[in-house]
C-alpha positions in Angstrom: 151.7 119.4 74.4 154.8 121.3 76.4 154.7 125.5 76.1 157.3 127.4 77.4 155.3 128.5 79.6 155.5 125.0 81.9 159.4 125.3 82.0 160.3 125.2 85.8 163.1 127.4 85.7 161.1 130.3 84.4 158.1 129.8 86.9 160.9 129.2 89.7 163.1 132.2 89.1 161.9 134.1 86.3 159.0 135.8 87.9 161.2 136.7 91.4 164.3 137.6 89.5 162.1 140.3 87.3 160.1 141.3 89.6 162.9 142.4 92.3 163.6 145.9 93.2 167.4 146.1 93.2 167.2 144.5 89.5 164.2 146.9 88.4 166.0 149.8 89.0 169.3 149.0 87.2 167.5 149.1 84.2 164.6 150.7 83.4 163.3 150.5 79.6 160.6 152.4 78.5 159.2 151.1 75.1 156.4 153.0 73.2 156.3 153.0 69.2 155.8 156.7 67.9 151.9 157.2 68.1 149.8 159.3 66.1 146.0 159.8 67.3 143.8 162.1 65.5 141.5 162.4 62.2 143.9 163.4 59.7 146.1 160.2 59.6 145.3 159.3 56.1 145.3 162.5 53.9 145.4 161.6 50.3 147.7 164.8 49.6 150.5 166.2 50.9 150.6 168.9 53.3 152.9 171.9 54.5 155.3 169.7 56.9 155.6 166.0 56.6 153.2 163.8 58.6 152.2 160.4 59.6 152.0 159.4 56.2 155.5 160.1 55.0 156.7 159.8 58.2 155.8 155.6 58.0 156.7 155.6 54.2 160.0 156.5 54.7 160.7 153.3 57.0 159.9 151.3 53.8 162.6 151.3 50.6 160.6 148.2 48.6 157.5 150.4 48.8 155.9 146.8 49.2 153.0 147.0 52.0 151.1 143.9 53.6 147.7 144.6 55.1 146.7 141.8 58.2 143.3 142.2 59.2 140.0 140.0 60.1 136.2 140.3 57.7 135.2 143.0 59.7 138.1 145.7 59.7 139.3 145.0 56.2 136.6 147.7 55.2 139.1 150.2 56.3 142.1 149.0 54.6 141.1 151.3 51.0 141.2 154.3 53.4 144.8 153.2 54.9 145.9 152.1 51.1 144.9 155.1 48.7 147.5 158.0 50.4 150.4 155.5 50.4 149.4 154.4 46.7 148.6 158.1 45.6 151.1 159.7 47.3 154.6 157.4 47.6 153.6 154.7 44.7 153.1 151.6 47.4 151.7 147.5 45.9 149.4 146.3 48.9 148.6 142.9 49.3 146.0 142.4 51.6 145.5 139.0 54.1 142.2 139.1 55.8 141.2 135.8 57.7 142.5 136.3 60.9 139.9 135.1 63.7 139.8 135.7 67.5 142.3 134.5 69.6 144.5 134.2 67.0 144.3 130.4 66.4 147.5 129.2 65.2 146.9 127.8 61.7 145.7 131.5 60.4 149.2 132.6 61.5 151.1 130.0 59.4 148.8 130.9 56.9 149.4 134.7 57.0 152.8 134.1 56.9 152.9 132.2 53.8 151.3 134.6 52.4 153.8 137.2 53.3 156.5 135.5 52.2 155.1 135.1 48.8 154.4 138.9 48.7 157.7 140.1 50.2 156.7 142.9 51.8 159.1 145.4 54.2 156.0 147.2 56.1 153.2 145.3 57.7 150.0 147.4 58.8 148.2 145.2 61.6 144.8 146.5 61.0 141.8 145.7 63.6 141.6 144.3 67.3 143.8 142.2 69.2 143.4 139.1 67.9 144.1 140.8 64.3 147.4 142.7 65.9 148.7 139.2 67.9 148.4 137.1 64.5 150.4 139.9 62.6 152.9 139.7 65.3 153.2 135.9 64.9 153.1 135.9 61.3 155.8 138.9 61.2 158.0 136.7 63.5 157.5 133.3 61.2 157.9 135.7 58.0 161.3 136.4 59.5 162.0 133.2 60.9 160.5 130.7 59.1 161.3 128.1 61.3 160.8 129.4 64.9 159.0 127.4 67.4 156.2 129.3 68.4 155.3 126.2 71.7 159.3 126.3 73.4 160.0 129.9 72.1 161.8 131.4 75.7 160.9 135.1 76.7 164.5 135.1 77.6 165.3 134.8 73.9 165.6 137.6 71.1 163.7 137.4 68.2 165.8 139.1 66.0 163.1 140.9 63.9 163.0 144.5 61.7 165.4 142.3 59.0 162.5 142.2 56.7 159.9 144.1 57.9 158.6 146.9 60.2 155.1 146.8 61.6 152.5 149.3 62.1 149.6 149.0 64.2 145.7 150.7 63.5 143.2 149.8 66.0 139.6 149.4 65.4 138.4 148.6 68.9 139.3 150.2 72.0 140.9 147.0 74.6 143.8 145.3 73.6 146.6 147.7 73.8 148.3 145.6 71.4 149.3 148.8 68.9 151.9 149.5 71.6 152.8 146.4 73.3 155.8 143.9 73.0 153.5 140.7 73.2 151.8 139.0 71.0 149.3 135.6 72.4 148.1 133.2 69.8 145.5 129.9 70.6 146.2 126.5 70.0 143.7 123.5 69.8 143.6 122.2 73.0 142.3 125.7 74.3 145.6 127.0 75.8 146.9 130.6 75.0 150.2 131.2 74.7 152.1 134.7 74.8 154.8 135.2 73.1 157.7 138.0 73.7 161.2 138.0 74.1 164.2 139.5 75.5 163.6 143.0 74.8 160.0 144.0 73.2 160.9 143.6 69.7 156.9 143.0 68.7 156.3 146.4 69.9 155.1 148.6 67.0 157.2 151.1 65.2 153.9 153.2 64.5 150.8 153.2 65.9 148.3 154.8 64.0 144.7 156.0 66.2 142.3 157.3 63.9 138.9 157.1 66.2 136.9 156.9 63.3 137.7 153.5 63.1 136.0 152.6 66.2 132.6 154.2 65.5 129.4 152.0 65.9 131.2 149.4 67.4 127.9 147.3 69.0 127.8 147.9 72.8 128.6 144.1 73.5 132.2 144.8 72.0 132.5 148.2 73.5 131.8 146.7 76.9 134.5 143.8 76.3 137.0 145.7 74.9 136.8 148.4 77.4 136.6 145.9 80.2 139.9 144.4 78.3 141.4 148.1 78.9 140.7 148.5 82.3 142.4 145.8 84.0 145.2 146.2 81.4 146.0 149.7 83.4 144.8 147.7 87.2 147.1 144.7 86.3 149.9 147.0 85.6 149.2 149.8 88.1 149.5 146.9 90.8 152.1 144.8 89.2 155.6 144.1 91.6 157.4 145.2 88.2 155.5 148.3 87.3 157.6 151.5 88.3 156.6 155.5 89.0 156.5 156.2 85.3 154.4 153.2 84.0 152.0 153.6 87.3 151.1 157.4 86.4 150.2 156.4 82.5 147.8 153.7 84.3 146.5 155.4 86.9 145.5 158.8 84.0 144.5 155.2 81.8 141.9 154.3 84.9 140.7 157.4 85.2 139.6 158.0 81.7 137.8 154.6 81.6 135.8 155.1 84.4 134.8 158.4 83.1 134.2 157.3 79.1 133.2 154.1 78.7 129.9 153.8 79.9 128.9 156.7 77.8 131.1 154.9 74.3 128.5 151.5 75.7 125.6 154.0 75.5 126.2 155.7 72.0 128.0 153.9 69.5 128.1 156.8 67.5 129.6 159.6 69.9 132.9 160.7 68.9 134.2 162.0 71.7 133.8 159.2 74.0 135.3 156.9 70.9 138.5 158.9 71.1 139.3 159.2 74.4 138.5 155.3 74.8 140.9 154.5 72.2 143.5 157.0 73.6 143.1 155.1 77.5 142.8 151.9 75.6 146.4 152.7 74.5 147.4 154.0 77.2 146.4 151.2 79.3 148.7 148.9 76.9 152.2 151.1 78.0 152.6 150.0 81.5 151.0 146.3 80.8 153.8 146.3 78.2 156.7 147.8 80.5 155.1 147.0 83.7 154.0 143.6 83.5 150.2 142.1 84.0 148.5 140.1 87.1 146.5 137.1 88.2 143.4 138.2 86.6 144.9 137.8 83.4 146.3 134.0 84.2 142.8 133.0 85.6 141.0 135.0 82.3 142.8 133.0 79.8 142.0 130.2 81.6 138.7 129.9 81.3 138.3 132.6 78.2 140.5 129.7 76.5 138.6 126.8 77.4 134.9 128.2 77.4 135.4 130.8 74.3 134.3 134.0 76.1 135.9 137.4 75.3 139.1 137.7 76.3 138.0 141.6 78.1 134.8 140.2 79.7 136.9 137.4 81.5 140.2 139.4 82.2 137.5 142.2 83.9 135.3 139.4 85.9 138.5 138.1 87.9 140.0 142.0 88.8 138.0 142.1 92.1 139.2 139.0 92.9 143.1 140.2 92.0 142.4 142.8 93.7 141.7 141.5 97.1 144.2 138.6 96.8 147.0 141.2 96.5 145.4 143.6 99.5 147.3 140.5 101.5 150.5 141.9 100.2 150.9 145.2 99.4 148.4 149.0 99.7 148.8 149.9 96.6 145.3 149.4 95.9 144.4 152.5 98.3 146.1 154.7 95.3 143.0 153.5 93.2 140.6 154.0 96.2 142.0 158.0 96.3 141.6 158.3 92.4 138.4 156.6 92.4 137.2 158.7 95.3 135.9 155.7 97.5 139.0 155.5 100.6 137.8 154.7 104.1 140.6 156.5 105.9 139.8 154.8 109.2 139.9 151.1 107.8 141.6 149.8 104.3 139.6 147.0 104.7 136.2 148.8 104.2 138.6 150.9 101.3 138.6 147.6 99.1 135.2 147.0 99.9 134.2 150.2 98.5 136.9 149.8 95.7 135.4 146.5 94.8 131.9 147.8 94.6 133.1 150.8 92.5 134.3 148.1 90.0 131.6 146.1 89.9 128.8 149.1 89.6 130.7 150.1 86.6 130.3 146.2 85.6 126.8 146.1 85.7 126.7 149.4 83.7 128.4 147.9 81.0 126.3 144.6 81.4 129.8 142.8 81.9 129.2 139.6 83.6 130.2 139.2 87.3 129.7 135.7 87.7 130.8 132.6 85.3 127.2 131.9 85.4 126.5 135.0 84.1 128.9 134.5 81.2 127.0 131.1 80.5 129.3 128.9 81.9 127.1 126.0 82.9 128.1 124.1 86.3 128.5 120.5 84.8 131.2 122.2 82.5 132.8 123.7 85.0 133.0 120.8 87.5 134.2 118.6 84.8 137.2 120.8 83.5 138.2 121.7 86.9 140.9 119.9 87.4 142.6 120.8 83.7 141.7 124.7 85.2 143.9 124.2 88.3 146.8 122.8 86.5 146.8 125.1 83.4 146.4 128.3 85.6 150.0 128.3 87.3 151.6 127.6 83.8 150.4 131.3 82.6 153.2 133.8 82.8 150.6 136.6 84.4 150.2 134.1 87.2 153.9 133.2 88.0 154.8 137.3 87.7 152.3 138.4 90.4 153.1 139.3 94.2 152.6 135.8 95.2 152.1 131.9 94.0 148.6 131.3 94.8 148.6 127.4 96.9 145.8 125.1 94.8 144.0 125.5 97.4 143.3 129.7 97.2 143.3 129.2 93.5 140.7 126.6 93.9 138.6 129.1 95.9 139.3 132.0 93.7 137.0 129.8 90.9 134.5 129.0 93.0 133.6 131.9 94.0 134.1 133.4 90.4 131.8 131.0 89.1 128.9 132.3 91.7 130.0 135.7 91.9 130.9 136.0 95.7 133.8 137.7 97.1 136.3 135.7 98.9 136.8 135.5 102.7 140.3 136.5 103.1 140.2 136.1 106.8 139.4 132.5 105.9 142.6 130.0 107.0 143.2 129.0 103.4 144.0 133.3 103.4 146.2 133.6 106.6 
């Protein structure tokens, strides 16, 4: 099957035309939805001044509501339901089969769904997989018959006729409650994001009640989180990503390094669970403004075609990102200054210690930092090599990064992933 994503224009030019400094600062676009983050997001009466409640009714005339969510989070939709029913007389209808990755038969599905409800505000309840197939489904709900596969960033998508979207998360990764992308899953294992001119599947509201992501079991912490983090590395070294969007990701790293391993430690702590979900969003504002990186391309690679979480593999390929783009640009040295590890006589012994920051933090989290820790087995990956190599160049994250890696560096990006050795960048294939 042909994506957009293999159109040769858009690899050509598209990534060096965004990406270029004169164009970036002609235009600068910032695009957040209004977020709320606290404990008191769902009162069941009304209070003194209006608040997020009334504040997300009023965006709604049909009063008509449809909840997207997956078997797990859906225990939270009465909670989300019973101030808008007691307090501005709201019909729910509720959708609750979406599945990781978004697979693209639970979107159409959704979607029919909506359109037999009518609704004009969508609450996308749960992770990202539960956020990207609300997205999708909003999109076909609107545009019943848009084609998801040859669907050009470069073209709007002409949504908010029918609908407006809120977001809720429930885990602490995705970002996706504030960005203007949505990436669904197709048969064949490929992963597709979907956008378009401007960022029109960027929330109107997102809606952080931390609550939501208590006891979530450390496994998911640890992928989610991992999920976060290079979210706010991607973007923070991104060609795109400008002074505004590299501040929110560089406050975004800083938090993650600093909470997560005690929200993997205690499900149950609050504070750790709110200021996880507050970097986790954070880390989404410059990924959705800024752009993302290689790890991401090489991530939904082999996330796609092995079935491993989307955080875990995203976070196993950032050292690797990380010393590919040392070839081009310093920016990394801002990380090795926040993260307290800069060798101010050498910036090659700076990555090194940057690197091993990373990876301590890893192992902390018991986040794998080897395919073969993630259970890839070797004949698997031998076999499907050559589908990895072709597939990788096609992802968007890969063709918007400092540089197109040759087949050659990319070939020796995944073999050392899969052992979890660093790569020899004074190597000739590096030069």
């Amino acid at each position: 099957m042909t994506y957009w994503t293999h159109e040769y224009l858009l690899r050509t030019w598209g990534g060096p035309m965004i990406q270029a400094e004169f164009l970036r600062d002609l235009s600068k676009p910032f695009f957040v939805p209004r977020v709320f983050s606290g404990f008191n997001l769902f009162l069941e009466t009304p209070q003194l001044m209006p608040d997020a409640v009334d504040l997300v009714a009023r965006e709604s005339t049909k009063k008509k509501a449809f909840i997207v969510t997956d078997d797990y989070a859906v225990r939270f939709a009465p909670k989300i339901q019973s101030p808008y029913e007691k307090r501005h007389g709201f019909k729910f209808a509720l959708w609750d089969k979406a599945k990781p990755d978004a697979p693209i038969d639970t979107v159409e599905d959704c979607a029919e769904k909506m359109r037999a409800f009518g609704p004009d505000l969508i609450f996308a309840l749960g992770g990202g997989s539960a956020m990207d197939t609300a997205k999708a489904a909003w999109l076909y709900y609107e545009h019943p018959d848009v084609n998801f596969e040859t669907l050009s960033p470069l073209v709007p998508l002409n949504l908010r006729n029918k609908a407006k979207l809120v977001a809720i998360p429930t885990t602490s990764g995705t970002g996706s409650e504030v960005s203007g992308i949505a990436v669904i899953s197709y048969p064949d294992g490929v992963k597709i994001p979907m956008g378009g001119a401007l960022p029109e599947f960027v929330p109107d509201f997102a809606l952080l009640d931390p609550t939501f992501t208590v006891g979530m079991p450390p496994e998911l912490t640890a992928g989610t989180g991992g999920d976060a983090l290079t979210h706010a590395v991607d973007a923070f070294m991104a060609p795109k990503c400008d002074e505004l969007n590299q501040a929110i990701a560089l406050k975004a790293i800083e938090m993650i390094f600093e909470w997560l391993p005690r929200a993997y430690q205690d499900g149950d702590d609050m504070m750790p669970r709110m200021k996880m979900q507050q970097a986790a969003m954070m880390a989404g504002i410059p990924l959705s403004n800024g752009g993302s990186g290689i790890s991401h391309a090489l991530g939904h690679t082999i996330g796609g075609l092995f079935h491993i979480h989307h955080g875990m593999m995203v976070l196993l390929f950032l050292p690797y990102e990380l010393q590919v783009y040392s070839k081009t640009t310093d920016r990394y040295l801002k990380l090795c200054d926040l993260l307290g590890v800069r060798d101010k006589e050498s910036d090659e012994k700076s990555l090194v210690g940057l690197v091993e920051k990373l990876r301590t933090l890893m192992k902390t989290i018991n986040a794998p930092v080897s395919l073969a820790d993630a259970g890839v087995s070797r004949d698997d990956f031998d076999k499907n090599m050559e589908y990895i190599l072709s597939q990788t160049p096609t992802d968007p994250a890969f063709y918007f990064g400092w540089f197109d890696l040759t087949r050659e560096q990319l070939h020796d990006v995944f073999i050392n992933a899969y052992t979890g050795d660093l790569l020899d960048m004074n190597s000739e294939i590096w030069r």
